[in-house]
C-alpha positions as CSV (number, residue, x, y, z in Angstrom):
1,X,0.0,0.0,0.0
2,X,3.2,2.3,0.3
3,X,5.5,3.5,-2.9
4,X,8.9,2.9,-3.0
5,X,11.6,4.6,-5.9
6,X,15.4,4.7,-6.4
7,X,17.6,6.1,-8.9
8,X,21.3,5.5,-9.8
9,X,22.8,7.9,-12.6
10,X,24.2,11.1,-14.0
11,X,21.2,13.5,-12.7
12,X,20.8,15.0,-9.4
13,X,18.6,12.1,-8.1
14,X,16.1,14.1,-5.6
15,X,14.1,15.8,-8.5
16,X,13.6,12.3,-10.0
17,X,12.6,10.6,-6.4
18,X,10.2,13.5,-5.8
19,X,8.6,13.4,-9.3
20,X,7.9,9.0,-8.7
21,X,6.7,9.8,-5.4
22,X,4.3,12.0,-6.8
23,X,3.4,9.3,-9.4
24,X,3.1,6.9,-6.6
25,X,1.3,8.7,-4.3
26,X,-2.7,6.9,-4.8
27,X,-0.5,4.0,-3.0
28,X,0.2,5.9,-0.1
29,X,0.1,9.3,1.1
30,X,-0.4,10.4,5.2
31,X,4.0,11.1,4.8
32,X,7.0,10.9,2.9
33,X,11.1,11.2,2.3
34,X,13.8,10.7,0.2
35,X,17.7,10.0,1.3
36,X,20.3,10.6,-1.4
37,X,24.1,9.8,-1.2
38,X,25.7,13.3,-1.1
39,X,30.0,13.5,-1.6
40,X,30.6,12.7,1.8
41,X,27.3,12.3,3.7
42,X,23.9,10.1,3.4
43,X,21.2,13.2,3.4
44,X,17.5,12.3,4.5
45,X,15.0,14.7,4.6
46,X,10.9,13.3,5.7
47,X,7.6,15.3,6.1
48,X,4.6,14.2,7.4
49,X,1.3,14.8,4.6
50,X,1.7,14.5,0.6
51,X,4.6,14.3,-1.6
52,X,3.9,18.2,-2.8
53,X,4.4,19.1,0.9
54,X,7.5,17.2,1.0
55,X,8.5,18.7,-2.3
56,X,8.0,22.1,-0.7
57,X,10.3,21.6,1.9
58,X,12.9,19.8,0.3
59,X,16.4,21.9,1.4
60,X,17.4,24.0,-2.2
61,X,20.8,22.6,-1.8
62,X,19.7,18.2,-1.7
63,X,22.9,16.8,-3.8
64,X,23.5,13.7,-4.9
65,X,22.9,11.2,-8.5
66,X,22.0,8.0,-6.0
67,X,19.1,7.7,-3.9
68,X,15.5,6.1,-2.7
69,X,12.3,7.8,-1.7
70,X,8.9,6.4,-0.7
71,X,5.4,7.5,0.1
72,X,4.0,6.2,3.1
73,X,0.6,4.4,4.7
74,X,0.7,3.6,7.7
75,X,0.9,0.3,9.1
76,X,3.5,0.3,12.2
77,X,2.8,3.7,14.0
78,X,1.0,6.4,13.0
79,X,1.7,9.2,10.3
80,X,4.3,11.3,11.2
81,X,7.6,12.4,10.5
82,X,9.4,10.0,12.6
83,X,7.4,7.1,10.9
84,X,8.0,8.4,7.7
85,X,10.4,6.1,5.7
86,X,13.1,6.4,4.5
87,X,14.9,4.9,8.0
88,X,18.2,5.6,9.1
89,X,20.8,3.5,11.2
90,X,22.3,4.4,14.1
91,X,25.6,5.3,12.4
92,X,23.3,7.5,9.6
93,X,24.9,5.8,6.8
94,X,22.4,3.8,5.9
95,X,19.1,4.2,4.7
96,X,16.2,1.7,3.8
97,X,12.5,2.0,2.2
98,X,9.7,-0.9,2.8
99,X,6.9,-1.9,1.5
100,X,5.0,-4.6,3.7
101,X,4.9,-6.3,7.2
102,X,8.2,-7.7,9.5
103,X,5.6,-9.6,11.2
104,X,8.7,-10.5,14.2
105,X,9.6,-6.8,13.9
106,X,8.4,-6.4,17.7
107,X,10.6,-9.4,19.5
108,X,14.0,-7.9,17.1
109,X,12.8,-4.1,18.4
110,X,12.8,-5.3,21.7
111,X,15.8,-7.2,21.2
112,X,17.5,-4.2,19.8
113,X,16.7,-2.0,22.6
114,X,18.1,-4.7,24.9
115,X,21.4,-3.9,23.3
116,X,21.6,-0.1,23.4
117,X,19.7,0.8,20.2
118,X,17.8,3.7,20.6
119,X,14.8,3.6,18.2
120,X,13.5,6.7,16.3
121,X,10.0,5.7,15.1
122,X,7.4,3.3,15.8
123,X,7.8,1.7,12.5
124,X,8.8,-2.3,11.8
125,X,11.3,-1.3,9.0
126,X,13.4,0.8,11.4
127,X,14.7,-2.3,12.2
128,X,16.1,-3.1,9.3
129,X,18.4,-0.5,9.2
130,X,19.9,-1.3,12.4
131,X,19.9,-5.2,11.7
132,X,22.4,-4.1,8.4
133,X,24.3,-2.1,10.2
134,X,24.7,-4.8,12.7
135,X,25.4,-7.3,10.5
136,X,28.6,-9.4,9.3
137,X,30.2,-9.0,5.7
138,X,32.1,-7.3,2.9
139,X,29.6,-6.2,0.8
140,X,26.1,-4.2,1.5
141,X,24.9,-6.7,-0.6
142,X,26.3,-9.6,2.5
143,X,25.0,-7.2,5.2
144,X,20.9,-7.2,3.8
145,X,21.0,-11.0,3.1
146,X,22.2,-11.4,6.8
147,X,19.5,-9.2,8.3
148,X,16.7,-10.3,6.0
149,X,17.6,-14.3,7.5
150,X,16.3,-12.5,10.5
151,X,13.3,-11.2,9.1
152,X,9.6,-12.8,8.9
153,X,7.0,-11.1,6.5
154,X,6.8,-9.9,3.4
155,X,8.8,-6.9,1.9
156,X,9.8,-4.8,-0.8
157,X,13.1,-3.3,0.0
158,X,15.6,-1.0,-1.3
159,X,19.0,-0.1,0.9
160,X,21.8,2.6,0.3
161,X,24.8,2.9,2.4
162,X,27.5,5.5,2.3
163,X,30.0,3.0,2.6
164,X,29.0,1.9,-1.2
165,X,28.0,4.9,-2.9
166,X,27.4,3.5,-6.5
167,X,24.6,1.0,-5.8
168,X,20.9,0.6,-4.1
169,X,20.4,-3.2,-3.0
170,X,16.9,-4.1,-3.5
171,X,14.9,-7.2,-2.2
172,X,11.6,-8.3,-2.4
173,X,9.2,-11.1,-1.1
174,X,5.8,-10.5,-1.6
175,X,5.6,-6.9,-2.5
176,X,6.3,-5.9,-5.7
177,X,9.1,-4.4,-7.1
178,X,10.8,-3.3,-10.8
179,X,14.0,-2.2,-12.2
180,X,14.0,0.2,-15.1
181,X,16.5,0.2,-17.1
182,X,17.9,3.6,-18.6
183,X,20.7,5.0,-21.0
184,X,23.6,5.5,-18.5
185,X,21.0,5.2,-15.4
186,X,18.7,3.2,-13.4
187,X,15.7,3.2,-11.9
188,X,13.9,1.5,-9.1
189,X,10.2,1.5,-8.1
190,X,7.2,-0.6,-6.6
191,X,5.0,0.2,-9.4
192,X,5.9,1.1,-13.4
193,X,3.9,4.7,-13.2
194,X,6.8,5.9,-11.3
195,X,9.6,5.5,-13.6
196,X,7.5,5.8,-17.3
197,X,8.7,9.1,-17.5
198,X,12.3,7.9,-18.0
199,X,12.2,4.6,-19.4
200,X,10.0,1.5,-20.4
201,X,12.4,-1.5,-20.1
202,X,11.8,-2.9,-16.9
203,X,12.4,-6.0,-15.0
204,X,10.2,-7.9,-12.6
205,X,11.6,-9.1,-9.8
206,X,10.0,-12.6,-8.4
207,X,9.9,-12.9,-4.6
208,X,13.4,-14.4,-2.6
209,X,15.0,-12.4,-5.6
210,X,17.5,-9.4,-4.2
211,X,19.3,-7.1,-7.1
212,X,22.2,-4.6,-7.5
213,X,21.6,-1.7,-9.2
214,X,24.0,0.5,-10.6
215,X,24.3,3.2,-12.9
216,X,25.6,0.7,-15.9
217,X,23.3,-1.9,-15.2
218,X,22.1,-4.3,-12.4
219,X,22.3,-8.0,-11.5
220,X,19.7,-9.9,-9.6
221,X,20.6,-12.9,-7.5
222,X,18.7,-15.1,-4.8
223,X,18.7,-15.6,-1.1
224,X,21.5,-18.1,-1.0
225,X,23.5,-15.4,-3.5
226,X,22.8,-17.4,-6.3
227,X,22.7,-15.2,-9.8
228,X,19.4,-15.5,-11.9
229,X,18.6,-14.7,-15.2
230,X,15.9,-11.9,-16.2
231,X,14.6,-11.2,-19.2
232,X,13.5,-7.1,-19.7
233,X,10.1,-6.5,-20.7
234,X,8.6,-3.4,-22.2
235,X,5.8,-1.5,-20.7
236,X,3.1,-1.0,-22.7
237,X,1.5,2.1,-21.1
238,X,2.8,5.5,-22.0
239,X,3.7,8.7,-19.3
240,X,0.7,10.8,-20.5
241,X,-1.5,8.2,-19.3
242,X,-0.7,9.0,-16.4
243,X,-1.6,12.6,-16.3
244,X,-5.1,13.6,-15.3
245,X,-5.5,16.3,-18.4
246,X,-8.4,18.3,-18.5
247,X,-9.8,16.4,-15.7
248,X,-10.4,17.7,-12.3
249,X,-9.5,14.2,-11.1
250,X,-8.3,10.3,-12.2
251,X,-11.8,9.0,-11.4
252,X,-13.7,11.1,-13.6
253,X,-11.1,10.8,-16.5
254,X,-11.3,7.0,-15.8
255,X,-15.1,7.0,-16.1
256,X,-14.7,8.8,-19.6
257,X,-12.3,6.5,-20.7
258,X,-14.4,3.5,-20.6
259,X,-15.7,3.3,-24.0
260,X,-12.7,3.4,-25.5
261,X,-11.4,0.5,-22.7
262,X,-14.0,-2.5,-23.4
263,X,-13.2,-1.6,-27.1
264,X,-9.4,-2.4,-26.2
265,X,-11.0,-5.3,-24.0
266,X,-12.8,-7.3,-26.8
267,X,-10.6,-6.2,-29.9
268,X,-9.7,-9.1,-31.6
269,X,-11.1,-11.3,-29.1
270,X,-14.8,-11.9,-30.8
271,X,-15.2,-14.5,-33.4
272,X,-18.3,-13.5,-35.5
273,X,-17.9,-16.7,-37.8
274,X,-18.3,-19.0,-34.9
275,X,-19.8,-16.6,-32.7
276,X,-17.5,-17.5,-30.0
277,X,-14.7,-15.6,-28.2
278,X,-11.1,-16.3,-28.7
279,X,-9.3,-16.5,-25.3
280,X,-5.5,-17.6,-26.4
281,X,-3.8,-16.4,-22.8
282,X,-6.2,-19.1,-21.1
283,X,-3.8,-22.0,-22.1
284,X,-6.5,-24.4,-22.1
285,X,-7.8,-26.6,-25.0
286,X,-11.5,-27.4,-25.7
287,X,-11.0,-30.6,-24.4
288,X,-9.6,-29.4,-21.0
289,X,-12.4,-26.9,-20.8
290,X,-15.5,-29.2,-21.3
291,X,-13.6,-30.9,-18.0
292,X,-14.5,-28.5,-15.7
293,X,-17.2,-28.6,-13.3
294,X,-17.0,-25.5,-11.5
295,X,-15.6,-22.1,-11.3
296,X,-14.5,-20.4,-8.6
297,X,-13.8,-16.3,-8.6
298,X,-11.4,-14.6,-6.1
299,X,-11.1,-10.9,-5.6
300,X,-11.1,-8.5,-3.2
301,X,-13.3,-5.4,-2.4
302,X,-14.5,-4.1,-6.2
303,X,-12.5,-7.2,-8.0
304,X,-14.9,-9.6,-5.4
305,X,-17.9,-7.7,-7.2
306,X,-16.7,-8.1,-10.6
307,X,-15.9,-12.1,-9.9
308,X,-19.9,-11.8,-8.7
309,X,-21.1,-10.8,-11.8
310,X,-18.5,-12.8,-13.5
311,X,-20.3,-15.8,-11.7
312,X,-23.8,-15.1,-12.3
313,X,-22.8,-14.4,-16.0
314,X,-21.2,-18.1,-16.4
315,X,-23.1,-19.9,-14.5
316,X,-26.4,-18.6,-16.5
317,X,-24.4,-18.5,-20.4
318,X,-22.4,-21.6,-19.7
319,X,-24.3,-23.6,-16.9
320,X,-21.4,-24.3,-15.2
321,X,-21.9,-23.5,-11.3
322,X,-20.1,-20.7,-9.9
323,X,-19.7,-18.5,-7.4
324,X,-17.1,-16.1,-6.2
325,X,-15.7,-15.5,-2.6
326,X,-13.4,-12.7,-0.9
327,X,-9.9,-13.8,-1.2
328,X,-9.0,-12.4,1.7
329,X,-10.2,-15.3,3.4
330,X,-10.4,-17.9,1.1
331,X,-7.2,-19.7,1.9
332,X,-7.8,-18.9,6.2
333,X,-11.0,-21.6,5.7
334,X,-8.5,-24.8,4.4
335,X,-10.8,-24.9,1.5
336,X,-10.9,-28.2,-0.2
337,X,-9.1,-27.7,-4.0
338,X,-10.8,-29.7,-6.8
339,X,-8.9,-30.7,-9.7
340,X,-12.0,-30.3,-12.1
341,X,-12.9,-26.4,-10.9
342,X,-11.4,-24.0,-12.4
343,X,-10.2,-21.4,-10.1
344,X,-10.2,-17.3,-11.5
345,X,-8.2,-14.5,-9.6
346,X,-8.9,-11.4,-10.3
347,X,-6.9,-8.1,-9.5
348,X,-6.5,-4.6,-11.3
349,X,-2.8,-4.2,-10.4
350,X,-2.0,-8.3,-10.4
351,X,-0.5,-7.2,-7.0
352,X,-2.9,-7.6,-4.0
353,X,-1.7,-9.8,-1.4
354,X,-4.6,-11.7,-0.6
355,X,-5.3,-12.6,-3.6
356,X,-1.7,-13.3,-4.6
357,X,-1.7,-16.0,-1.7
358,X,-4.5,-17.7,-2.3
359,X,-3.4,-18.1,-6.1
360,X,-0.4,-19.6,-4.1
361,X,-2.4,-21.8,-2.0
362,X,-4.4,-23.2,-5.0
363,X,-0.6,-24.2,-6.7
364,X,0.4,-25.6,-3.9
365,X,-2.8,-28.2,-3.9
366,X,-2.6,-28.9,-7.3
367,X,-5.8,-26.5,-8.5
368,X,-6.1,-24.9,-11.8
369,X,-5.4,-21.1,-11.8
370,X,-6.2,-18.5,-14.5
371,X,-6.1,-14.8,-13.6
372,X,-8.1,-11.4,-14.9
373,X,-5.6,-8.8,-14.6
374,X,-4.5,-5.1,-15.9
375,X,-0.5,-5.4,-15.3
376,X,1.7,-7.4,-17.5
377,X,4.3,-8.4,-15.6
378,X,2.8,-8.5,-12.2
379,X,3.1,-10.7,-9.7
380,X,-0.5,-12.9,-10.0
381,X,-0.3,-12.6,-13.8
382,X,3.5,-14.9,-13.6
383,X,1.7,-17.2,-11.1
384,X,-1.3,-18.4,-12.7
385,X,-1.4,-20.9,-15.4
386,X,-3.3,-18.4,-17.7
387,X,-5.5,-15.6,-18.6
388,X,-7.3,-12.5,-19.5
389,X,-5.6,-9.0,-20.1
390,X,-7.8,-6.3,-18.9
391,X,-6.5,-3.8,-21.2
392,X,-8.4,-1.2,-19.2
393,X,-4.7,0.9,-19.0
394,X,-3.4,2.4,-16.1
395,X,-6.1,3.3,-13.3
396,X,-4.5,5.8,-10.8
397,X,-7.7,6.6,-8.8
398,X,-7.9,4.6,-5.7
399,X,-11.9,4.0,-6.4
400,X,-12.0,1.7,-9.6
401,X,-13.8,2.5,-12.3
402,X,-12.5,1.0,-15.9
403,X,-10.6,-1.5,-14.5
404,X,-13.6,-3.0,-13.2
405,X,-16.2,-2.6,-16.0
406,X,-13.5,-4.4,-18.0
407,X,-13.1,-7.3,-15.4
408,X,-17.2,-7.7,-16.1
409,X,-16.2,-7.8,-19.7
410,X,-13.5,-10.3,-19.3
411,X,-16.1,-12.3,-17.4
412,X,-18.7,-12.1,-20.1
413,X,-16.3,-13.2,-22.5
414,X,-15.1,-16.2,-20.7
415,X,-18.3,-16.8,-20.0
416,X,-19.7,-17.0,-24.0
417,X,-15.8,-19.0,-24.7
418,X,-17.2,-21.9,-22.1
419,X,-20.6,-21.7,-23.1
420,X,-19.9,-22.0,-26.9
421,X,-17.7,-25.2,-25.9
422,X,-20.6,-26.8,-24.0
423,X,-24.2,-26.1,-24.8
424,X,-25.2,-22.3,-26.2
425,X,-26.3,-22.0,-29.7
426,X,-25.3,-19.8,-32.5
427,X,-27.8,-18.1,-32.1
428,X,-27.3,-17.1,-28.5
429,X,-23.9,-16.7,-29.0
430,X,-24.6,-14.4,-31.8
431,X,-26.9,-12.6,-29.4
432,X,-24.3,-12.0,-26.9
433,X,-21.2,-11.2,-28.9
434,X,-23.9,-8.6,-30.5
435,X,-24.1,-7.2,-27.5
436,X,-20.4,-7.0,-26.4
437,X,-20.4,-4.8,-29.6
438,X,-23.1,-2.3,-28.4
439,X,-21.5,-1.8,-25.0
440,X,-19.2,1.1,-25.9
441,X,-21.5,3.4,-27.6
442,X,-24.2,2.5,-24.9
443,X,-21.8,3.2,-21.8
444,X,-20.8,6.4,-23.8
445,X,-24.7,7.3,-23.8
446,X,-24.5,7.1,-20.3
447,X,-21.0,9.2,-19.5
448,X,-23.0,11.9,-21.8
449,X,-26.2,12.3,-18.9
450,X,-23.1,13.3,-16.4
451,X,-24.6,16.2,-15.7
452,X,-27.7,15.0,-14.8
453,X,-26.3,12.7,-12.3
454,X,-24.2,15.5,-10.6
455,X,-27.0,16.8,-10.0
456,X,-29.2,13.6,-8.6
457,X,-26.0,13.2,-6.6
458,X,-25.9,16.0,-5.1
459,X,-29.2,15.3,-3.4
460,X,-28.5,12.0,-2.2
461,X,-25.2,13.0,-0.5
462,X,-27.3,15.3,1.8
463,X,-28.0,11.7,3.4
464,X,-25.9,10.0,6.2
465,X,-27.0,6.5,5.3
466,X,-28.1,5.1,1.9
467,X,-29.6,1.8,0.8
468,X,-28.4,-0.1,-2.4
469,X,-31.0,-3.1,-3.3
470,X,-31.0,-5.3,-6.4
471,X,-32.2,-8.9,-7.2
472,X,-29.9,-12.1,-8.8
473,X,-28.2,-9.5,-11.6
474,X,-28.7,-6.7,-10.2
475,X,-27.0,-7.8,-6.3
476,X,-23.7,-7.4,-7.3
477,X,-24.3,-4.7,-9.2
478,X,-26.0,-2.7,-6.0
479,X,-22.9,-4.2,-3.8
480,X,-20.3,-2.2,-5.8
481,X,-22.6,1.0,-6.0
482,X,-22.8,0.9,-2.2
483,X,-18.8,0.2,-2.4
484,X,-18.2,3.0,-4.3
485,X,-20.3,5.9,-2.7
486,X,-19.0,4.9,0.9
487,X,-15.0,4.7,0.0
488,X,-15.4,8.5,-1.7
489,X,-18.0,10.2,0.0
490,X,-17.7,8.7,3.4
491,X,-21.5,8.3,3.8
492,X,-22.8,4.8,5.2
493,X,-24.3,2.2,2.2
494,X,-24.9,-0.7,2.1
495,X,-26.5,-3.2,-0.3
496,X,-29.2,-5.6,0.3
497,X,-30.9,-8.4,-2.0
498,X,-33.8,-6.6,-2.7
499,X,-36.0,-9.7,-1.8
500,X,-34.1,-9.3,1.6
501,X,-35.8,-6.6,2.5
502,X,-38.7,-7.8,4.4
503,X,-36.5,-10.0,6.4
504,X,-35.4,-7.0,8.7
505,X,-34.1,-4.0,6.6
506,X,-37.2,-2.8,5.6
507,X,-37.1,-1.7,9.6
508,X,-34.5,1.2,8.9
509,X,-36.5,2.7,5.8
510,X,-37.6,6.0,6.3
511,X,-37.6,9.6,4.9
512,X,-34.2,10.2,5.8
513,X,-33.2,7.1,4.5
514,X,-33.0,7.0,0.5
515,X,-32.6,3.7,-1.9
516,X,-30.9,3.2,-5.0
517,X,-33.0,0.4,-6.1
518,X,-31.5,-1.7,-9.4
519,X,-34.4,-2.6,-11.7
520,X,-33.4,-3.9,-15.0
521,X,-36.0,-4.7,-17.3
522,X,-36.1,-8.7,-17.1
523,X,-37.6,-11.3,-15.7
524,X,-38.0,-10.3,-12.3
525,X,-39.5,-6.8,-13.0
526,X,-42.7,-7.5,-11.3
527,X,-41.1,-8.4,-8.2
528,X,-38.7,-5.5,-8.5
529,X,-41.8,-3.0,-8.8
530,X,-43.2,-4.5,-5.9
531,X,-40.4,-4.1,-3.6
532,X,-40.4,-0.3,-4.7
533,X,-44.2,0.3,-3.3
534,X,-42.9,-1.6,-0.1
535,X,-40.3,1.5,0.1
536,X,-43.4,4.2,-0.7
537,X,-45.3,3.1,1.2
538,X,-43.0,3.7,4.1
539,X,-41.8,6.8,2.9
540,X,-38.5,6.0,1.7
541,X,-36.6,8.5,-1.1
542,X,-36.1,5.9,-4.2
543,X,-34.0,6.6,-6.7
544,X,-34.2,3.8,-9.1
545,X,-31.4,2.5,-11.9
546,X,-33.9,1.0,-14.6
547,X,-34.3,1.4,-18.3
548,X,-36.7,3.3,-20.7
549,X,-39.3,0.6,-21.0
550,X,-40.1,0.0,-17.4
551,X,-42.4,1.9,-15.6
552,X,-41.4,3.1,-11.9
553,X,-44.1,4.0,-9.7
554,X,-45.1,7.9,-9.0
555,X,-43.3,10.1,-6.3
556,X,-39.7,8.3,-7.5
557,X,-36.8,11.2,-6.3
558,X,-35.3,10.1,-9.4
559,X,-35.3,8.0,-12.3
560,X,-32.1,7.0,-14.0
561,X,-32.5,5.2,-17.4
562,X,-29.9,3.8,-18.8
563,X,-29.7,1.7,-22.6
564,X,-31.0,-1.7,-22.8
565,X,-28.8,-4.4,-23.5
566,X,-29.0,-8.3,-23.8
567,X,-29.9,-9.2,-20.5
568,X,-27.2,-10.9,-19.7
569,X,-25.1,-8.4,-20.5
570,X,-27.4,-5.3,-18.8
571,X,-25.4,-5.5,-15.3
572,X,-22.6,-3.7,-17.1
573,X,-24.6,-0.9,-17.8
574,X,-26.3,-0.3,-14.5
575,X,-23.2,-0.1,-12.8
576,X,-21.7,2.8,-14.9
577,X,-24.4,5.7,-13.4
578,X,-23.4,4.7,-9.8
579,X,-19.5,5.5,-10.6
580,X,-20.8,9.3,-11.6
581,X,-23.3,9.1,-8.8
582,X,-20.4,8.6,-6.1
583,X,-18.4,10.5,-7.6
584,X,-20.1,13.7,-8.0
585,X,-21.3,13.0,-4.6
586,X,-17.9,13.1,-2.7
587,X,-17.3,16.0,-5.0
588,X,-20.4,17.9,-3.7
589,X,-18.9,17.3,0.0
590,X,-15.6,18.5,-1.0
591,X,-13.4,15.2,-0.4
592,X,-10.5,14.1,-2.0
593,X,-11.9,11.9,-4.7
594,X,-8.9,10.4,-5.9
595,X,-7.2,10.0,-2.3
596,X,-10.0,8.9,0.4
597,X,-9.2,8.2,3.7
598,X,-7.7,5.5,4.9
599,X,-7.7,3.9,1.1
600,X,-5.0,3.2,-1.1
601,X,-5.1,1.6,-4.4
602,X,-3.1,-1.6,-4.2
603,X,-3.7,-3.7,-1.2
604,X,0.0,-5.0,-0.4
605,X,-0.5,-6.1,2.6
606,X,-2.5,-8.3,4.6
């Protein structure tokens, strides 16, 4: 949940660390600091609050072409400047930046203090820096292996010394971590938007895996200093896609870019002669896929929503039960691993550590593994045995937007590619690939009624607590509109089944409390309608998701009507008017939309 950056070259390096912090910074961001290697002395300066107050305060006079930075949420301690990475040893000469949890870190502080350290922060990777400096060997690169054997937990790490000017030491064991490698110069980072600017040849490091860096070039070696082999890759993602442009934030660019994403998402993917979808990244034959029996979809928070539409998608298309569960706790409850489901983990950034561990809990019982993910490269897309690029490009905003409505595409496709293989017809495959088709100019109908919904939003947000209902389709699709409007706006939602309702909920409706009510025109309409009296009738604000042919009953606070798709295929359009609905919501209240409390974008930890 932290970002970490590192630069080796010919330029002043602080400009550089400051400018990938910034980058960085929807992965952390209550405090932050950089340490460079000046001519004769390791320099360190940490601020509590964002990079641009750091940048502020940066001394005019920061020398120095070798250094690390990171941008910090907290974890050990709370945010301030003494927490604030990077961390010193006792000597000052070194300096160290972590992502991730020393889960032992309170026996070795203890342990430390016992032998005359005196600690600075409240932090766990303080005590790394003293356990290197403490340590036995010749080389920095001796001194981290030696205090990382003393280390439990997961880490992304990179390590100057003063003693050895010309190199970082970087490490990494469950948190991510890239080299990018320049013309003369090299760059280190936790995430590629951090070093884009200044070159797209990177390499991925796998975890155990430590590397040197250096100015002319780097080599990468394991925990028993054995030297690997890595092959660069390029990134596909460009540095402008990384700026906001006319856009007041990343989440409302990100809604407007959706069109053009699910185009990216099925190009070259449909098959209209067969009217099928071609999935080549699955690396599974026809044969292998009439073999399963089940699916099973892992995500967490607005990937866990996505895998729930996913499931109700293939289960109905290719009758094939699924379901989806958090992955958070999916490997906690021993789960028993069959060797005929197929197992789908899905994660924007291919980086979230719960979901990277189940993946790793499914391998190690044998289970079959495909992932949905945005990042080439990352760590869940080199673990699973296949899969499905997103190609919804970068998403900076911690709230996801694009990256999920292409996960639900990604679904629907695999979805129609099993279904095709068993039972569904042309004709319904036809249908659906049809519909796939229609999606961007449909989801482009409903980014072009923003203004209408700024201003529907603006009346909900007057409301501390807000209900979001919807029945078999439309669940999922209410759970990640609730999701949405509580991580930006900070108002309570939560989503019911809407059939739920009279088992208890229907208790809290009132005029202070509004619903968003999901009510797609299918089969279940008259049910749906009913439920919506039920809320009249008790006085309850609705403000109902539908399309054009259904008619809501009178007194309604508002009617959203979006295009009508193949039913199947209709989820994907309801959820796109509660992204602008959050959104304009938390910017009604004046929030941070792009940097909510307590949120970052890539869960890194558990």
């Amino acid at each position: 949940m932290c970002g970490i950056v590192g630069y080796v070259g010919t330029k002043p390096a602080a400009p550089i660390l400051v400018d990938g912090l910034a980058r960085l910074e929807y992965r952390g961001y209550d405090s932050a600091g950089v340490a460079v290697v000046g001519s004769s002395e390791l320099r360190v300066h940490k601020d509590a609050g964002r990079v641009r107050e750091l940048e502020a305060s940066l001394p005019k006079r920061f020398g120095g072409k070798l250094g690390i930075g990171h941008t910090r949420w907290a974890t050990h301690g709370g945010p301030s400047k003494d927490n604030a990475h990077p961390h010193v040893s006792g000597n000052e000469r070194i300096a160290v930046v972590h992502n991730g949890i020393f889960d032992n870190a309170g026996v070795l502080r203890a342990q430390l203090e016992e032998s005359g350290v005196k600690l600075r922060s409240e932090t766990d990777t303080e005590v790394l820096a003293h356990l290197i400096e403490q340590a036995e060997g010749d080389t920095l690169e001796e001194k981290v292996l030696a205090a990382l054997r003393r280390l439990e937990g997961t880490y992304g790490i990179a390590v100057i010394d003063l003693d050895f000017p010309d190199r970082i030491v970087v490490a990494r064991n469950g948190s991510p971590l890239i080299l990018g490698v320049g013309d003369g110069e090299m760059h280190v980072a936790s995430d590629a938007a951090a070093l884009i600017r200044y070159t797209r040849q990177v390499v991925y490091l796998d975890d155990g895996e430590l590397a040197t860096v250096r100015a002319d070039g780097y080599r990468t070696f394991t925990q028993d200093a054995r030297a690997t082999t890595k092959t660069e890759k390029t990134v596909e993602w460009t540095a402008d896609e990384y700026e906001r442009g006319a856009h007041e934030h990343f989440m409302v660019k990100e809604i407007h870019e959706q069109p053009e994403a699910v185009q990216r998402a099925t190009r070259g993917r449909l098959d209209e002669r067969f009217h099928t979808v071609h999935l080549g990244g699955l690396n599974m034959d026809a044969r292998e896929a009439r073999e399963i029996k089940r699916v099973k979809i892992l995500g967490c928070g607005s990937a866990y929503y996505a895998g729930q539409l996913g499931a109700q998608f293939i289960e109905e298309v290719a009758r094939i039960p699924a379901d989806a569960e958090p992955a958070s706790e999916f490997r906690y409850r021993n789960p028993v691993v069959e060797r005929d489901t197929l197992y789908v983990a899905v994660s924007q950034s291919g980086e979230t550590l719960d979901t990277l561990v189940a993946v790793q809990e499914l391998k190690r019982k044998g289970g079959r593994v495909i992932g949905l993910v945005n990042a080439v490269g990352s760590s869940i897309a080199r673990e699973v045995d296949g899969g499905v690029y997103l190609h919804a490009g970068p998403e900076v905003s911690v709230a996801s937007t694009k990256a999920l409505t292409n996960m639900a595409v990604a679904f629907a496709m695999l979805g129609i590619h099993l279904g095709r293989i068993r039972d569904v017809s042309p004709a319904d495959g036809r249908r659906l690939i049809e519909g796939l088709k229609k999606l961007p100019a449909q989801i482009q109908a409903i980014v072009d009624t923003e203004q209408e919904l700024a201003s529907i939003a603006g009346r909900l947000a007057q409301h501390e607590s807000i209900f979001f209902v919807g029945r078999t389709r439309g669940y999922p699709v209410a759970r990640e509109g609730a999701q949405k409007l509580k991580e930006i706006s900070y108002r309570h939602a939560e989503a019911y089944q809407t059939s739920e309702l009279k088992h208890g909920p229907l208790a809290l409706i009132s005029p202070d409390v509004p619903t968003v009510a999901i009510v797609p025109d299918d089969e279940l309409l008259d049910r749906n309608i009913g439920a919506l009296h039920e809320i009249a009738a008790r006085s309850g604000p609705l403000y109902v998701v539908t399309h054009a042919s259904v008619d809501v009953p009178d007194g309604a606070a508002a009617i959203i009507r979006v295009p009508k798709n193949e039913p199947e295929l209709d989820p994907i359009l309801l959820t796109i008017p509660l992204q602008l609905l959050a959104y304009h919501a938390s910017v009604a209240l004046g929030h941070d939309v792009d940097k909510p409390r307590n949120l970052a974008k890539s869960v890194t930890v558990e």
